[in-house]
GUSE-273553 format. One line per field, with one value per residue (C-alpha): residue number from 1; residue in three letters; z, y, x. Coordinates in Angstrom, 1 decimal. Layout:
<zamis>
drenvo <- NUM  ...;
seke <- ALA  ...;
z <- Z  ...;
y <- Y  ...;
x <- X  ...;
</zamis>
This chain:
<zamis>
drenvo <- 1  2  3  4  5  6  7  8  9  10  11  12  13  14  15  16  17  18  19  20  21  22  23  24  25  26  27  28  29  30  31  32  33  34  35  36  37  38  39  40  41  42  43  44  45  46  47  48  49  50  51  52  53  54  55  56  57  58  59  60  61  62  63  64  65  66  67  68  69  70  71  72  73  74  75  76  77  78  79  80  81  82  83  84  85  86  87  88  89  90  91  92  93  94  95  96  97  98  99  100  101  102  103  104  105  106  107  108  109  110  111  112  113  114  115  116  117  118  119  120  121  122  123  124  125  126  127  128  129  130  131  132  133  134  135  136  137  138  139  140  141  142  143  144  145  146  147  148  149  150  151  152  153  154  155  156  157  158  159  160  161  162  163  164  165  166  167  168  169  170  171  172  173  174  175  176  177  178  179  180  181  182  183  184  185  186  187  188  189  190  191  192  193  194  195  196  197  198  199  200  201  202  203  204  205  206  207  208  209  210  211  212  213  214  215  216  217  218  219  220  221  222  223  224  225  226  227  228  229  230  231  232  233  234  235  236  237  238  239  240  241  242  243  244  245  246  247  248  249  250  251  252  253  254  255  256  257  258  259  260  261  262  263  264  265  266  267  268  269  270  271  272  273  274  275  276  277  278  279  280  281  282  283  284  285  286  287  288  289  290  291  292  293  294  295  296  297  298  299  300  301  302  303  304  305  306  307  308  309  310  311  312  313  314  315  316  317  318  319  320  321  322  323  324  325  326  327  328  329  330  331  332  333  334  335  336  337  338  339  340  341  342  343  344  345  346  347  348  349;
seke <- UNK  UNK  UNK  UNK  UNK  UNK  UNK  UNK  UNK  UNK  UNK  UNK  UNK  UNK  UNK  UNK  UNK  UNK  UNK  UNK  UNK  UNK  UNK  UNK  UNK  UNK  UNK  UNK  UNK  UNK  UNK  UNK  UNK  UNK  UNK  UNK  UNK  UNK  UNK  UNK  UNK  UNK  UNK  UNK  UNK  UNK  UNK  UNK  UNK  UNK  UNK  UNK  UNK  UNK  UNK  UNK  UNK  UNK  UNK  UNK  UNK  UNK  UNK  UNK  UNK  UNK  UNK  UNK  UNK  UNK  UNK  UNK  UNK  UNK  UNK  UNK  UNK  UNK  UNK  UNK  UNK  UNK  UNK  UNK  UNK  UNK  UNK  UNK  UNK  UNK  UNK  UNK  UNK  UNK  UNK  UNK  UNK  UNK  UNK  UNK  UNK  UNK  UNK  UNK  UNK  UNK  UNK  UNK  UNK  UNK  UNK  UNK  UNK  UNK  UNK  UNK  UNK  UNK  UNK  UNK  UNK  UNK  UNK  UNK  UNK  UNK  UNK  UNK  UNK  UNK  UNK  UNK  UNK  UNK  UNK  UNK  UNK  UNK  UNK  UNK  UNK  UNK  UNK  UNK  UNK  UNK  UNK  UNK  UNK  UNK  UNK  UNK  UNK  UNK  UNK  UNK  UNK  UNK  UNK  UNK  UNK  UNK  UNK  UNK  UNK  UNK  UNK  UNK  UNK  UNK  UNK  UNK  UNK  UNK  UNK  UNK  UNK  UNK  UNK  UNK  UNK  UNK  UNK  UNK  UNK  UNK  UNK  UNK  UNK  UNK  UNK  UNK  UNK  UNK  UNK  UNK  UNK  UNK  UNK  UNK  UNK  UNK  UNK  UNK  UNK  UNK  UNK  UNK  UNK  UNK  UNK  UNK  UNK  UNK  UNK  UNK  UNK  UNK  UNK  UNK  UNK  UNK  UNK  UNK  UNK  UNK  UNK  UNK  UNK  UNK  UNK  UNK  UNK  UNK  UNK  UNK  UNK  UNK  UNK  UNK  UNK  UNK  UNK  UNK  UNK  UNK  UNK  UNK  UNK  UNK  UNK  UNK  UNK  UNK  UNK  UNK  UNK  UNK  UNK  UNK  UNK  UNK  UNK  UNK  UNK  UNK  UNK  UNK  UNK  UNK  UNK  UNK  UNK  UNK  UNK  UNK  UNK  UNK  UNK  UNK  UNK  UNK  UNK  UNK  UNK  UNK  UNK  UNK  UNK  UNK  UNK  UNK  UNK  UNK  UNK  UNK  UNK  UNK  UNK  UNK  UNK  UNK  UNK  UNK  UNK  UNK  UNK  UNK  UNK  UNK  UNK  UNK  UNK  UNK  UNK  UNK  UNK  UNK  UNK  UNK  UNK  UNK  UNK  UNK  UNK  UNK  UNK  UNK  UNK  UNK  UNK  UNK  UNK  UNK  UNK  UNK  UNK  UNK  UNK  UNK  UNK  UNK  UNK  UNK  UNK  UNK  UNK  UNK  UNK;
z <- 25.5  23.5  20.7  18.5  16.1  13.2  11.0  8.1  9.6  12.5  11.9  11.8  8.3  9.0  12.5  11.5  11.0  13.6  16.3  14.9  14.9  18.8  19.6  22.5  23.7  27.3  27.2  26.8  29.7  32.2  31.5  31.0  31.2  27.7  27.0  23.7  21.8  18.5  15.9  14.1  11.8  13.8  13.8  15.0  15.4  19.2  20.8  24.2  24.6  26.9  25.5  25.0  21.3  19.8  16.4  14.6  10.9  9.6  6.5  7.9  11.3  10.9  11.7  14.2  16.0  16.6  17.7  20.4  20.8  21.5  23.0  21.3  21.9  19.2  21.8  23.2  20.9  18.2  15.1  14.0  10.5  9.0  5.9  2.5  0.2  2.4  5.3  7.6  5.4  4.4  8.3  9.4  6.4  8.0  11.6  10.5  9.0  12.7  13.7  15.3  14.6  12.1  11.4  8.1  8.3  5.3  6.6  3.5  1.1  -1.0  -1.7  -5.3  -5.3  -3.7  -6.1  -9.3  -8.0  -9.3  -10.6  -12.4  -9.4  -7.4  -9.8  -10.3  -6.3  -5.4  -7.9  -7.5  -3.7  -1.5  -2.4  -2.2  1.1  3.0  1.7  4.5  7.2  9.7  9.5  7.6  9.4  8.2  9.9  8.4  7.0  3.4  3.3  4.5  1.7  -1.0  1.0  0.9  -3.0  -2.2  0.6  1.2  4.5  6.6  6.7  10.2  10.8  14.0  13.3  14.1  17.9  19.8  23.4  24.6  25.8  29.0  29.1  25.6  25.6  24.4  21.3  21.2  18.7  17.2  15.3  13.6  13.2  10.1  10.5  8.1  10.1  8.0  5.8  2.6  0.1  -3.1  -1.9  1.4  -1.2  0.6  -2.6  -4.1  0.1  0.5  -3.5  -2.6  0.6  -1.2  -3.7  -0.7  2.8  2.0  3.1  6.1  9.0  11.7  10.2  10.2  8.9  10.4  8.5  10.6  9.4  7.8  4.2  1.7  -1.0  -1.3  0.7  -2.2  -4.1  -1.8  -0.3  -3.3  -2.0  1.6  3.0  6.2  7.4  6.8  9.2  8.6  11.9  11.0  12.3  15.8  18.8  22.4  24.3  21.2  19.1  21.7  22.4  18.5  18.7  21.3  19.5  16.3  15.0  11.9  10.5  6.6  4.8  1.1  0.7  -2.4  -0.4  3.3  5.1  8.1  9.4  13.1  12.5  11.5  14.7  16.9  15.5  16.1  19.3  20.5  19.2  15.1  12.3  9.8  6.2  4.1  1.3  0.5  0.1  3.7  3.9  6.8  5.6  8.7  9.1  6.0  7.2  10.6  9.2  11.4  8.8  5.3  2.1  -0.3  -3.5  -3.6  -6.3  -6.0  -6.8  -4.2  -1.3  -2.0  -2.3  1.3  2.3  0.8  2.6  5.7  5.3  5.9  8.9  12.7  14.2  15.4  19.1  19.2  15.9  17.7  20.8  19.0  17.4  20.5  22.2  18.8  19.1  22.5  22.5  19.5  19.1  22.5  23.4  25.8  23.1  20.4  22.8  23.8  19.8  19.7  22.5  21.3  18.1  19.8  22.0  19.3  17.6;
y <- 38.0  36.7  34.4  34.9  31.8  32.1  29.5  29.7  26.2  25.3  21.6  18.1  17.9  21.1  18.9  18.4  22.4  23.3  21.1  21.5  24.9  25.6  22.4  24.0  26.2  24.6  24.1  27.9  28.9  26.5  27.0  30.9  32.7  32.8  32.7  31.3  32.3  30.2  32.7  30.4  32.2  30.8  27.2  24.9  22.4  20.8  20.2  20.5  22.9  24.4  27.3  30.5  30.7  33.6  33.1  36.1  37.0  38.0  39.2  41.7  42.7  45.8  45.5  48.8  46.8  43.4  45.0  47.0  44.1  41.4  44.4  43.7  45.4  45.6  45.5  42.3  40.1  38.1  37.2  33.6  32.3  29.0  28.1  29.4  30.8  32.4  35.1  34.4  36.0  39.0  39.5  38.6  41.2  43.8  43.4  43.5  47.0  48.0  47.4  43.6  40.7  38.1  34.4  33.2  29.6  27.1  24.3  22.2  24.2  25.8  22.1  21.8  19.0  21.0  23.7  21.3  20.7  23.0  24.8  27.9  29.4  28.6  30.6  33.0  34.2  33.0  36.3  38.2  37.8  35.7  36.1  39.5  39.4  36.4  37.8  40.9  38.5  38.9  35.0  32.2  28.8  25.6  22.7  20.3  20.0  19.0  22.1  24.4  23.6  24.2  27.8  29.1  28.9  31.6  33.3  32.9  33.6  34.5  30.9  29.6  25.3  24.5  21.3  19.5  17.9  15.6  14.6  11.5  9.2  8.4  5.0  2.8  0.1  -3.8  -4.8  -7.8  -10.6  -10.7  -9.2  -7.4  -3.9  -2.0  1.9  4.3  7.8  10.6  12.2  10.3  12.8  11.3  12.9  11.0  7.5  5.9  4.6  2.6  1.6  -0.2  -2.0  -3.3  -4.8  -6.4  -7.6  -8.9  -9.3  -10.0  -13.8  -13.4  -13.0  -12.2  -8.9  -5.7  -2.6  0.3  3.2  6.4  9.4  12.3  11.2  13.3  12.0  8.7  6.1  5.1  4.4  2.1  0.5  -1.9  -3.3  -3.6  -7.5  -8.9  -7.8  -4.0  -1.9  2.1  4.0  7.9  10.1  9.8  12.0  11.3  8.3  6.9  7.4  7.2  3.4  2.7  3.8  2.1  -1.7  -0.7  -2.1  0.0  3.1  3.5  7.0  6.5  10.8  12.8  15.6  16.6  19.6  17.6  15.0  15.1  12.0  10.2  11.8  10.2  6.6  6.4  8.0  4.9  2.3  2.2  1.3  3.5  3.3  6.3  7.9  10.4  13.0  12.5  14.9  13.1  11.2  10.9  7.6  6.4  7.6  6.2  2.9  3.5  2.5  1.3  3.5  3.4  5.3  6.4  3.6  -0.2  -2.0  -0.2  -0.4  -4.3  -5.0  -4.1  -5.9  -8.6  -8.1  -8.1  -10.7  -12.9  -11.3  -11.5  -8.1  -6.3  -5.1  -3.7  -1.5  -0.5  0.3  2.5  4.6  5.4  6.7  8.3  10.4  10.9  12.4  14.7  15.5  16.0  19.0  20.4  20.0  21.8  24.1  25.5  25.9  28.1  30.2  31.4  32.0  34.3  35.9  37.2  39.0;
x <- 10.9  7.4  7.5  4.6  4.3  1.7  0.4  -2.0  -4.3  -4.8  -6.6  -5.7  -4.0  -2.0  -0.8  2.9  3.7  1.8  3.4  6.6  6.1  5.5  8.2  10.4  7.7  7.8  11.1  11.8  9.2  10.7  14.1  14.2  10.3  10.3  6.2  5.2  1.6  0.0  -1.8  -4.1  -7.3  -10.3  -11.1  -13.3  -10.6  -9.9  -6.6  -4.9  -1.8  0.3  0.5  -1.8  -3.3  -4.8  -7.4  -8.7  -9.3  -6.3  -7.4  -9.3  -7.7  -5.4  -2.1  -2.4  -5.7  -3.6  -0.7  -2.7  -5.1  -2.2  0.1  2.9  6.3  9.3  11.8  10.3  7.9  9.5  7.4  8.1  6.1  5.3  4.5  4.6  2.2  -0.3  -1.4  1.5  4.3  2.5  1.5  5.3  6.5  3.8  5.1  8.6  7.9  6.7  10.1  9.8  12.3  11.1  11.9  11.2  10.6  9.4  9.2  10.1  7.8  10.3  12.1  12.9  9.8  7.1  8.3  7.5  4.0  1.6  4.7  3.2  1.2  3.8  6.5  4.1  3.4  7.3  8.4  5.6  5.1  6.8  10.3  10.4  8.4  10.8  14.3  13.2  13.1  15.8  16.3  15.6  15.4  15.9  14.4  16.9  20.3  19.3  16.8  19.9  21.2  18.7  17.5  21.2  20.5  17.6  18.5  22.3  24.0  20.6  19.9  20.2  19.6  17.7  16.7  12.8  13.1  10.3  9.5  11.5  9.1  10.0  10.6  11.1  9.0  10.3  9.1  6.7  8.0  4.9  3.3  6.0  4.1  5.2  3.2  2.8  1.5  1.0  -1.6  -2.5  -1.6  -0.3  3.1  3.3  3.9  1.4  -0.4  2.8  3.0  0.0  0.7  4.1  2.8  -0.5  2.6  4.7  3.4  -0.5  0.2  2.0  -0.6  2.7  3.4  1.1  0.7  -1.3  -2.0  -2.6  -3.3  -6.1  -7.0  -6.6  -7.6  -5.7  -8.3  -10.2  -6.5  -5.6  -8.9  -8.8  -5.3  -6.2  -5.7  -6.2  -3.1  -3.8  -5.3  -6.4  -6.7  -7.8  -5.7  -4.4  -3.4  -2.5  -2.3  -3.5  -0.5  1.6  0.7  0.6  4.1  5.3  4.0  5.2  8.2  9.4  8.0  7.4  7.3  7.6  7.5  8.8  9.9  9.9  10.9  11.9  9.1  8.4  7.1  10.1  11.6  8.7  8.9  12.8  12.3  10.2  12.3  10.6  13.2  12.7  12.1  12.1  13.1  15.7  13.1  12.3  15.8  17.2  20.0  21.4  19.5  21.4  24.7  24.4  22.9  19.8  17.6  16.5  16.5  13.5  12.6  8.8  7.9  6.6  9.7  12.1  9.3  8.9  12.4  13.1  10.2  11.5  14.6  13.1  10.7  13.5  14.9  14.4  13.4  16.9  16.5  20.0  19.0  16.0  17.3  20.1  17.4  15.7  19.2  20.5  17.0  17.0  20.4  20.5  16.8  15.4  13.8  16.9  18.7  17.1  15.3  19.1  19.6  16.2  16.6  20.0  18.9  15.7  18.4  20.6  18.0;
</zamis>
């Protein structure tokens, strides 16, 4: 069995679907030869992998040419896509017609939110194009429960939830007492909240030179927004991979995403797994944090965001909250665990 994933970017503000895409990939190898292969359209983009990667141009490769090229076989290569709205579904449709299995997978991109944003061209493709395209897939996944929920709307019973997982880091590092690290570590798109993020802390925290908050991530298109409100305490890193992110995890204390609407972040996932509190919003869809009071819940808007800040302002840093994310992560998000869920989904089809 070959997994063939295929994504639309492959580039530093595409990061989240593309790692979340091949998540599991060594798991699968090591635990039953299951090879795993990234289709990307060519890039000039840099990053290490483990696994084998394949770029072309799709939009003028013929179907016959990449399956002979890539040899693909029906009876062993599954075709997984990610995304909406571009190559991957018409490729994964064209495949599918060749008589190999296909995964359908959104990755948050059909929310009732990302629907509303530039809602005519999306109507417009979704009934022209895409839905009649993904309701051939084989399966539909869900990367989280609350996007289960809304694709069963579209797609009824060929939904199937495999949740977003992350590498455990092997060891979770104490927490410093000082400073109190508050990171924010996605892209700054107006949909991320960061803009109403960085104004509630110039409202709350701009005084209080024990608490920091780092701002990781590709800009989009919201730097100049929020450069006005920078303070002392503020710090804006660019986007971060490696050893790098690893270590700005592991002295952070809580992790802020103020979103309007998430598939499932990865990145929510990560901070928790190192010991972060978060702070998110609904639209993050991972309630769970809620439920399990693992964290704090925040509307995308000034007032919420500053409230909580408020809140914690007076408060020491909770170790024995900390701690509990790391294991609640470790236990139910690790990639054993969901790499188990994947390989029996690829092994029924």
């Amino acid at each position: 069995m070959r997994i063939i994933h295929i994504v639309d970017r492959f580039d530093k503000i595409n990061f989240g679907i593309w790692n979340a895409a091949i998540f599991g990939s060594d798991y699968l190898l090591a635990t039953y030869g299951i090879e795993s292969v990234l289709w990307h359209p060519i890039s000039d983009f840099k990053y290490p992998l483990n696994i084998a990667t394949y770029s072309t141009d799709f939009a003028k490769i013929s179907i016959d040419l990449l399956i002979t090229e890539q040899q693909l076989q029906p009876s062993k290569d599954i075709i997984v896509t990610h995304g909406c709205w571009q190559f991957p579904t018409r490729l994964g449709r064209a495949l599918q017609k060749k008589g190999f299995r296909w995964i359908y997978v959104p990755h948050g991109m059909l929310e009732p939110w990302s629907m509303q944003h530039k809602r005519w061209k999306k109507w417009l493709y979704f009934k022209l194009v895409e839905n009649r395209l993904s309701k051939q897939a084989n399966v539909v996944r869900a990367v989280g429960a609350a996007e289960q929920q809304n694709l069963h709307k579209v797609f009824g019973k060929s939904v199937v939830l495999v949740e977003n997982g992350v590498k455990i880091p092997a060891t979770v590092p104490q927490k410093q007492i000082a400073p109190i690290r508050f990171l924010f570590m996605a892209r700054l798109h107006f949909k991320k909240g960061i803009v109403p993020l960085v104004q509630a802390w110039h409202q709350v925290m701009k005084d209080q030179q024990h608490l920091q908050l780092v701002i990781a991530g590709p800009d989009e298109g919201e730097l100049t927004a929020i450069q006005p409100f920078f303070t002392d305490n503020i710090q804006y890193v660019g986007a971060v991979y490696g050893e790098e992110k690893k270590q700005l995890l592991a002295t952070s204390h809580y992790y802020v995403l103020p979103s309007l609407s998430e598939g499932f972040p990865v990145s929510v996932l990560e901070a928790m797994s190192y010991g972060c509190i978060p702070i998110i919003t609904e639209g993050c869809n991972f309630s769970t944090v809620f439920h399990q009071k693992l964290g704090y819940q925040i509307e995308s808007n000034v007032a919420s965001i500053a409230t909580i800040f408020q809140n914690i302002l007076h408060k020491d840093f909770d170790a024995d909250l900390s701690n509990r994310n790391a294991h609640f992560i470790a236990e139910k998000y690790c990639e054993a665990f969901i790499g188990e869920q994947l390989y029996n989904l690829y092994s029924k089809l």
